[in-house]
C-alpha positions in Angstrom: -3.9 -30.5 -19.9 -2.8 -31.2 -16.7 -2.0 -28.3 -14.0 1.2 -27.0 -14.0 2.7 -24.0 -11.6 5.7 -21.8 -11.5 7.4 -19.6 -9.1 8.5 -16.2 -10.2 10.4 -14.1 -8.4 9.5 -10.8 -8.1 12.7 -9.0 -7.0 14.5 -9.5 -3.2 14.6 -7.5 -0.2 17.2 -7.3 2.7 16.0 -6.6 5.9 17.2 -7.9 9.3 16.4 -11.4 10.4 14.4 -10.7 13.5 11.4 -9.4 11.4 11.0 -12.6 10.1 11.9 -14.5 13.1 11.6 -13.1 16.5 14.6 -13.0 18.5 17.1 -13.9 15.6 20.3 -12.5 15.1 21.9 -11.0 11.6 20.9 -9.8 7.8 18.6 -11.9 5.5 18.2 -11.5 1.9 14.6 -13.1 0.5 12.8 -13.7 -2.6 9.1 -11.8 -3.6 7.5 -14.7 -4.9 4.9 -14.4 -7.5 3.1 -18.0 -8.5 1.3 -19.0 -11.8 -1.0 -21.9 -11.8 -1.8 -22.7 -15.5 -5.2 -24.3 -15.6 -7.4 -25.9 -18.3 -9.8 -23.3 -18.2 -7.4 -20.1 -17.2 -4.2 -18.7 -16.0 -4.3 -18.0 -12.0 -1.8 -15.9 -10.4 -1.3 -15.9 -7.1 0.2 -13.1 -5.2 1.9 -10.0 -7.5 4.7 -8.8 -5.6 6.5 -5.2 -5.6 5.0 -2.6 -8.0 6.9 -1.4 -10.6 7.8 2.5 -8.8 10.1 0.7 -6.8 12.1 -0.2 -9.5 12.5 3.6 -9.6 12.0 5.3 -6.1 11.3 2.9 -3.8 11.6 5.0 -0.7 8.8 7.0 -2.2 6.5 4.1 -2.9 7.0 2.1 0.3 6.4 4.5 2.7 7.4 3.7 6.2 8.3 0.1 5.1 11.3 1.2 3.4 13.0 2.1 6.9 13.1 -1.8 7.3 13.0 -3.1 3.8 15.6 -2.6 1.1 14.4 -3.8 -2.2 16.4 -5.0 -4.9 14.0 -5.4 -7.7 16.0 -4.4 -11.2 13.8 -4.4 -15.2 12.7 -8.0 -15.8 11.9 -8.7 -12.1 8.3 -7.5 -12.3 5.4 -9.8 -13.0 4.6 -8.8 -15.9 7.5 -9.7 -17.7 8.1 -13.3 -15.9 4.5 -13.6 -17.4 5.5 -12.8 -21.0 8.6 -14.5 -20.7 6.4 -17.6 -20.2 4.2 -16.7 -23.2 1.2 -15.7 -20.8 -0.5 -12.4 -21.1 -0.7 -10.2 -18.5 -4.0 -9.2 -20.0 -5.6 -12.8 -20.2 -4.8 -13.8 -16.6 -8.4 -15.2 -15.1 -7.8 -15.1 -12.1 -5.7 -12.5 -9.6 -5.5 -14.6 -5.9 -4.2 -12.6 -2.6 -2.5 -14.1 0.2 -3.0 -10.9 1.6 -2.7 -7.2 1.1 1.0 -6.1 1.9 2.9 -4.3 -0.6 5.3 -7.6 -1.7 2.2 -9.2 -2.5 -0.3 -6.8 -4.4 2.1 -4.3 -5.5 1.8 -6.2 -8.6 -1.8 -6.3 -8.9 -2.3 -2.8 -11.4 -0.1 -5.4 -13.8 -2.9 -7.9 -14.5 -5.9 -5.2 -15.3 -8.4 -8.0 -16.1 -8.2 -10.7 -13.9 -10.6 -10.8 -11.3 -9.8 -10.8 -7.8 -10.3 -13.2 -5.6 -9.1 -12.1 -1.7 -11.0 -13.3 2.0 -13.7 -10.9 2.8 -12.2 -10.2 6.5 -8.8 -9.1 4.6 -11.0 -6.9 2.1 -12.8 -5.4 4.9 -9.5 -5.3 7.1 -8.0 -3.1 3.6 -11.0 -0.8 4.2 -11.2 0.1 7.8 -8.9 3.0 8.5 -7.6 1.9 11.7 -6.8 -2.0 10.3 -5.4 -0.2 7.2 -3.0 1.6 9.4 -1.8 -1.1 11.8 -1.5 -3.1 9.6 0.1 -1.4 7.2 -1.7 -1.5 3.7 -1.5 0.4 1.3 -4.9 1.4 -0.8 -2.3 2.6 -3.8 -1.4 -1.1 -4.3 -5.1 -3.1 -4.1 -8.2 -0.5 -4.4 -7.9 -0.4 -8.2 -11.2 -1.5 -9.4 -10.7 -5.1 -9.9 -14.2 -7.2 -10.5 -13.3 -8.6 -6.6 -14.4 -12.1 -5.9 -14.6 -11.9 -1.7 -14.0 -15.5 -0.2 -15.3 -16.7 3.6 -12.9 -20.0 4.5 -11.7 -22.4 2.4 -12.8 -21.8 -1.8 -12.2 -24.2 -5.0 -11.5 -21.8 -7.4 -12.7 -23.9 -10.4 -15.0 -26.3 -8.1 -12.4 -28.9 -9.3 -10.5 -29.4 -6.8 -7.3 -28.2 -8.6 -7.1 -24.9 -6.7 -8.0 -24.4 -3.4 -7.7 -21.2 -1.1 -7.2 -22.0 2.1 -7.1 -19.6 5.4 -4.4 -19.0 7.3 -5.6 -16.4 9.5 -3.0 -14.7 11.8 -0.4 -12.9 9.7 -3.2 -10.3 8.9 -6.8 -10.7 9.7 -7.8 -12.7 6.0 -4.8 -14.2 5.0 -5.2 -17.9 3.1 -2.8 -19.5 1.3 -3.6 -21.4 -1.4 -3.3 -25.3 -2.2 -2.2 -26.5 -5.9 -3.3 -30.1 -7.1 -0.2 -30.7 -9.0 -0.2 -34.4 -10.9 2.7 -35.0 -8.6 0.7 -34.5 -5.0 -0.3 -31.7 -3.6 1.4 -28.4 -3.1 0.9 -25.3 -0.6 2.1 -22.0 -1.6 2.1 -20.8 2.6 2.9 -17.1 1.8 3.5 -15.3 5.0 1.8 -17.6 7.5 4.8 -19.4 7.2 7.8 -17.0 6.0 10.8 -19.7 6.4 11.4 -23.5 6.4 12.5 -22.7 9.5 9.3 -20.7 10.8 7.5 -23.8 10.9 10.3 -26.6 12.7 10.5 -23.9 15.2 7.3 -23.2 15.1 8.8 -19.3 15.2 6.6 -16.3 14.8 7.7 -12.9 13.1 7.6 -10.1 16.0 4.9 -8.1 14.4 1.6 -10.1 14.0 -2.1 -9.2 13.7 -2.9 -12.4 15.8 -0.3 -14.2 17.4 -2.8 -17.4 18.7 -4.5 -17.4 15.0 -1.3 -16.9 13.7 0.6 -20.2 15.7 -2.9 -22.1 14.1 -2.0 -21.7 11.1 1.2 -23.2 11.4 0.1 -26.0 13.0 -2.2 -26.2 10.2 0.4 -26.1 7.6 2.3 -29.1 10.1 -0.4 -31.6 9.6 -1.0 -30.5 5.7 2.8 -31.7 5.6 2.7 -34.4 7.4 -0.4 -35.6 5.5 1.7 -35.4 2.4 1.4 -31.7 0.8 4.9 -29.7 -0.4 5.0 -26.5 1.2 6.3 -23.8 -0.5 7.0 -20.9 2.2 6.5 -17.4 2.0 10.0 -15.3 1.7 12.4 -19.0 2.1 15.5 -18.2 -0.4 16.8 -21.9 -0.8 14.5 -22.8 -3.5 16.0 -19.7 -5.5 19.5 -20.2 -4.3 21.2 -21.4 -7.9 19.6 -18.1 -10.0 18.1 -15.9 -7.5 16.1 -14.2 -10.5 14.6 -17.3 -13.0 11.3 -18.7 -12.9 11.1 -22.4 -11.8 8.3 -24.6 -12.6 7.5 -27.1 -9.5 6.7 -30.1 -10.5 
């Protein structure tokens, strides 16, 4: 069976440009992608998006984040139920892979209760130190469940195959990787936030509010030559791939 992946998203938020791209002007609306990777030998999810109390009191479960963040994540949005929707169950899923630990992107994670975990070890520890935690803003609530973790040091091959390869992109937060999809088509890289827009990487255009700025410009660069060496990038929070209906899966072929 040959790989296949789809992008799910996981509700929207509204927030004002110039938090994903310093110095812009006006209101952006953008997509929490989720990403299934069906593989011969397991389901692999990568990145789980908002938890499901926001569908319900958002303010309360974002915390600070909701002074900049306005979801708009209705029944049907969550993970869970693109999962079902594409006859996968939640409970099967083998593997659980984190870009990193922000609440659009493990808010998701208490959804797949038997996958194991696979997440840098520098993010992990990042998630456990109480200053990182705090300037960086993670939230325990969303990843410290108990997961059998799997902690990762650089690049990883998830099945030792090839097929599925995390790959750092440090900057954004201390561990974050993105992770690179072997599709029959060529290869594919789901950026996550090291590279939020199309228009983050052309620009070469950082958000304002980094945890390393120089590791952060790296990893763009980095994405630039896996581009130019042939890989699709999928970016982080772009809403053009969504743009015909903003709330269906879509398989990339």
């Amino acid at each position: 069976m040959p790989l296949r992946l789809f992008g799910l998203p996981c509700g929207w938020l509204e927030s004002d440009l110039a938090l994903f791209v310093a110095g812009a002007r006006g209101a952006v609306r953008v997509p929490v992608p989720s990403w299934l990777v069906l593989h011969p030998r397991g389901a692999v999810v990568f990145d789980s998006g908002l938890h499901l109390d926001v569908q319900t009191d958002a303010a309360a479960r974002l915390g600070d984040a909701a002074q900049w963040f306005r979801p708009a994540f209705r029944r049907g949005d969550e993970l869970a139920a693109h999962l079902r929707g594409l006859d996968v169950d939640p409970d099967g899923v083998r593997w659980l892979v984190s870009s990193h630990l922000h609440f659009d992107h493990v808010g998701g994670n208490a959804q797949l209760p038997n996958a194991a975990w696979v997440v840098q070890r520098r993010e992990w520890e990042a998630g456990c130190d109480p200053e990182l935690r705090a300037t960086n803003h993670f939230d325990p609530r969303d990843y410290d469940l108990g997961h059998a973790r799997r902690l990762v040091d650089g690049e990883h091959d998830l099945f030792g195959d090839g097929a599925i390869t995390c790959l750092p992109t440090h900057g954004h937060t201390p561990g974050h990787q993105s992770l690179r999809v072997a599709l029959p088509g060529g290869d594919v890289v789901l950026t996550a936030d090291a590279c939020y827009l199309r228009r983050s990487l052309d620009e070469l255009r950082l958000p304002p509010l980094v945890h390393d700025r120089e590791a952060a410009l790296a990893s763009l660069q980095r994405l630039r030559a896996l581009e130019a060496a042939g890989a699709r990038l999928h970016f982080g929070h772009d809403p053009a791939p969504w743009a015909n209906d903003p709330h269906a899966p879509r398989e990339v072929r």
